[in-house]
C-alpha positions as CSV (number, residue, x, y, z in Angstrom):
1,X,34.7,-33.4,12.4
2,X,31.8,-33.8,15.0
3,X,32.7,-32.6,18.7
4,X,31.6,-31.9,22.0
5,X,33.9,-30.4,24.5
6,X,32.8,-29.5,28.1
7,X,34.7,-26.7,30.1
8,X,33.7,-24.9,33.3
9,X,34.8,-27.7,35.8
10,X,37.3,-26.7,38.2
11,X,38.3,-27.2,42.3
12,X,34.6,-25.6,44.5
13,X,34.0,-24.7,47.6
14,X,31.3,-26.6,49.2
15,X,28.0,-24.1,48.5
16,X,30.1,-23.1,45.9
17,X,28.9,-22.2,42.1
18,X,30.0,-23.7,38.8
19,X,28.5,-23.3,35.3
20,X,29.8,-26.1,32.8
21,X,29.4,-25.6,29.4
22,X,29.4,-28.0,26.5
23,X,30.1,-26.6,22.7
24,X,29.5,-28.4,19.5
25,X,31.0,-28.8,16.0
26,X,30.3,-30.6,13.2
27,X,26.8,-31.2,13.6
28,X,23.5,-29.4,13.8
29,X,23.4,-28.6,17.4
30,X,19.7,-26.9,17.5
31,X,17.8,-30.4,16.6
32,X,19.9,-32.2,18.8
33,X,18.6,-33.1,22.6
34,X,21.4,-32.6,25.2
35,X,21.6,-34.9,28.4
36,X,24.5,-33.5,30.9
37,X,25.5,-36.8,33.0
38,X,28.3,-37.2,35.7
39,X,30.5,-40.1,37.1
40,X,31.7,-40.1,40.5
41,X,35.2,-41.3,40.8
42,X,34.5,-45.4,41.9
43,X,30.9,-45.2,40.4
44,X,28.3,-45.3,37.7
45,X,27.3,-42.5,35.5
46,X,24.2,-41.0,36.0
47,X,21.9,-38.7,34.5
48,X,21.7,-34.5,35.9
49,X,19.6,-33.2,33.6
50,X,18.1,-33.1,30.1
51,X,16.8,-30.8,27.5
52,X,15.4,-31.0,24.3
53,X,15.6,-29.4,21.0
54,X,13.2,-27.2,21.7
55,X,13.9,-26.3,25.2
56,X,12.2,-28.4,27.7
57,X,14.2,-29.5,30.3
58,X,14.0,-32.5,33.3
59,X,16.2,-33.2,36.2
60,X,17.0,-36.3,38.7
61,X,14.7,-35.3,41.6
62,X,17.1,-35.2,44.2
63,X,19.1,-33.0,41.9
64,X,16.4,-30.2,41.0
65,X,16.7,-27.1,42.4
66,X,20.9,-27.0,42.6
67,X,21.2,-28.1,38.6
68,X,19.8,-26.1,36.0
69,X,20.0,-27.0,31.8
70,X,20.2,-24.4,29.6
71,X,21.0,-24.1,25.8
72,X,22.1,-21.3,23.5
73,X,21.3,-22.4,19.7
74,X,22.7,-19.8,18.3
75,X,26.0,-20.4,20.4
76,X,25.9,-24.3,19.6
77,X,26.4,-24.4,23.6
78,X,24.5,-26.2,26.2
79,X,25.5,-25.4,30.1
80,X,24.6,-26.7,33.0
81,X,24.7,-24.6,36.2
82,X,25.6,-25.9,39.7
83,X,24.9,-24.2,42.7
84,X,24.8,-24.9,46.6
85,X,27.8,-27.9,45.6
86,X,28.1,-30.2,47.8
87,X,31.2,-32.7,48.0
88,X,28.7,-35.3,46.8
89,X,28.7,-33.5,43.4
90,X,32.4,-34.5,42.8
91,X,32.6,-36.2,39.5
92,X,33.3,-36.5,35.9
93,X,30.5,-34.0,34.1
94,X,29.8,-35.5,30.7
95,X,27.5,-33.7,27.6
96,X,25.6,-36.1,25.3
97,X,24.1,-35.2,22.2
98,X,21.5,-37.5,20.9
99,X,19.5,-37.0,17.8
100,X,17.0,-39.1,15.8
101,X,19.7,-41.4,14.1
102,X,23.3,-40.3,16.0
103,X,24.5,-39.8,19.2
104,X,27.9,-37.5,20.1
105,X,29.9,-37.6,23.9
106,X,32.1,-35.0,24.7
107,X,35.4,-36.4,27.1
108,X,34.1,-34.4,30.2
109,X,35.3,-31.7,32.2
110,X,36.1,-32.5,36.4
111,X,34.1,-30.9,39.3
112,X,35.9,-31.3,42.3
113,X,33.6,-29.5,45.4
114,X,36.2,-29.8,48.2
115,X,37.5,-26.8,50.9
């Protein structure tokens, strides 16, 4: 059975630090590109950051520099790192896999930055 489950989210202090983690099943992780989006409570998703199979990442430019993308292969995890949160960042963090043919969602894990 193909998953994707995200962990890491939790209640943050403003400036706080979170790292987010996404782990796969049921598919071949390492060829797979990994988008981490979020969805603010009201709004649209929208994309954090992206990394490919083999490592190269992009970020929303108003994003870069608090988000970082990271993978571990041999781990079938991807992670995404917040830091500096701000209350803005509260939202639904969702992990996309998308390969050449098929694309896998996990259900999301919730980042609330709030004192």
């Amino acid at each position: 059975q193909v998953q994707l489950v995200e962990s890491g989210g939790g209640l943050v202090q403003p400036g706080g630090s979170l790292r987010l983690s996404c782990v796969a099943s049921g598919f071949t992780f390492s060829v797979y590109d990994i988008t981490w989006y979020r969805q603010p409570p009201g709004k649209e998703r929208e994309l954090v950051a992206f990394i490919s199979r083999g490592g190269g990442t992009t970020y929303v430019d108003y994003l870069k520099g608090r988000f970082t993308i990271s993978r571990d292969d041999a781990k079938n995890t991807a992670y995404l790192q917040l830091n500096s949160a701000k209350p803005e960042d509260t939202a639904m963090y969702l992990c996309k896999a998308g390969g050449r043919e098929k694309t896998y969602w996990g259900q999301g894990t919730q980042v609330t930055v709030s004192s």
